[in-house]
N, C-alpha and C positions, 0 to 999 in steps of 0.2 A: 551527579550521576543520574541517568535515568534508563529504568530495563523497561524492556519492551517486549510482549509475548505474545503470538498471533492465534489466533486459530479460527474454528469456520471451514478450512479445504476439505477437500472428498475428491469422490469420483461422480463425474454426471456424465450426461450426454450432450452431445451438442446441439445447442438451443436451448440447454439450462440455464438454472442460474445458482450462484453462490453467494453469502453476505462471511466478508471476511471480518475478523474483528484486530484490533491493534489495543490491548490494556496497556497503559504507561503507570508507571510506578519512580517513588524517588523525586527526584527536583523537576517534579515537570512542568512546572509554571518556566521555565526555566528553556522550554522548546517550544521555537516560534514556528516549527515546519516539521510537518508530518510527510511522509513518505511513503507511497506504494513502491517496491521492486521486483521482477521477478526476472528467474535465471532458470531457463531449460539448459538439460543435458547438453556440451556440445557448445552452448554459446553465452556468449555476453552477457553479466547482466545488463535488464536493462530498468529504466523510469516506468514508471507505468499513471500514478499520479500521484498529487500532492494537493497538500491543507495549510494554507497560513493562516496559524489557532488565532492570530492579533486580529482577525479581520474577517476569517471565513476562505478567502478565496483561493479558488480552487484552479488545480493546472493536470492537463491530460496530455497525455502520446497520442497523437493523432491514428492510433493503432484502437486505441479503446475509447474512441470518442464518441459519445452517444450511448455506447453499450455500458460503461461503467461508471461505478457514481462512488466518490469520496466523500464522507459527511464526519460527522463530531458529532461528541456528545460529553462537552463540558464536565459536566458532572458527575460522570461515570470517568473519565481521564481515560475513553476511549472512542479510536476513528476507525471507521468503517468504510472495507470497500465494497461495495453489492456490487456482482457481476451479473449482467444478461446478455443472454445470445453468445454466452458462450463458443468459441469454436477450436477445434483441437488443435489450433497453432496457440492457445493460451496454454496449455498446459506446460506446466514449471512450479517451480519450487517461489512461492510469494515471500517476502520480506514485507517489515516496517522499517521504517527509521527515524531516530530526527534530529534536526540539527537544530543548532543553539541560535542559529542568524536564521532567518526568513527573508534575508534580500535576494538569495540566490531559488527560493523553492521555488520561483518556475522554470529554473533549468533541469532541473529532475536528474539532475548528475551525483549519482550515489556517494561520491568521491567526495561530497561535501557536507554528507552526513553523518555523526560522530556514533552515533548509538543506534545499534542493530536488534533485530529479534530474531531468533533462530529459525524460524521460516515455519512456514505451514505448506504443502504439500496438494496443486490444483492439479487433477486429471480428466483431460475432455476428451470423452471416445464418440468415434464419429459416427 
């Protein structure tokens, strides 16, 4: 088992920024793929990016490329998404996740993720 608890979200403006954070807890030697998600009102979720913890590397939605950064921090058994340039088509409800295989984290298909965090909460006002 491993829990996941996000936080870091608020409310900013656009052209801000955010550092979310992801604490894992439980067997987490045990997660090879960390996971950003986020889901607004109304739609899908969707990937937003990913951490393969065996190796570092990292995978983005061509939505937040350049503007967001996924990082680690081993030792704290927590992953961080920093957001810049925020704009108000990001605002949603963020997730962590992770799953047990790292062969699929660069598809960033939520679907393949076993363990959730209840979400943190991003608002960009324009």
């Amino acid at each position: 088992q491993v829990q996941l608890v996000e936080s870091g979200g608020g409310s900013v403006q656009a052209g801000g920024s955010l550092r979310l954070s992801c604490a894992a807890s439980g067997h987490t030697s045990s997660s090879k793929c960390i996971g950003w998600f986020r889901q607004a009102p109304g739609k899908e979720r969707e990937g937003v990016a990913a951490i393969y913890t065996g190796g570092g590397t990292t995978y983005y939605d061509d939505s937040v490329k350049g503007r967001f950064t996924i990082s680690r921090d081993n030792a704290k058994n927590t992953v961080y998404l920093s957001m810049n340039s925020l704009k108000p088509e990001d605002t949603a409800m963020y997730y962590c996740a992770a799953a047990l295989s790292g062969g699929f984290c660069y598809t960033l298909r939520g679907e393949l993720f076993g363990y959730w965090g209840q979400g943190t909460q991003v608002t960009v006002s324009s």
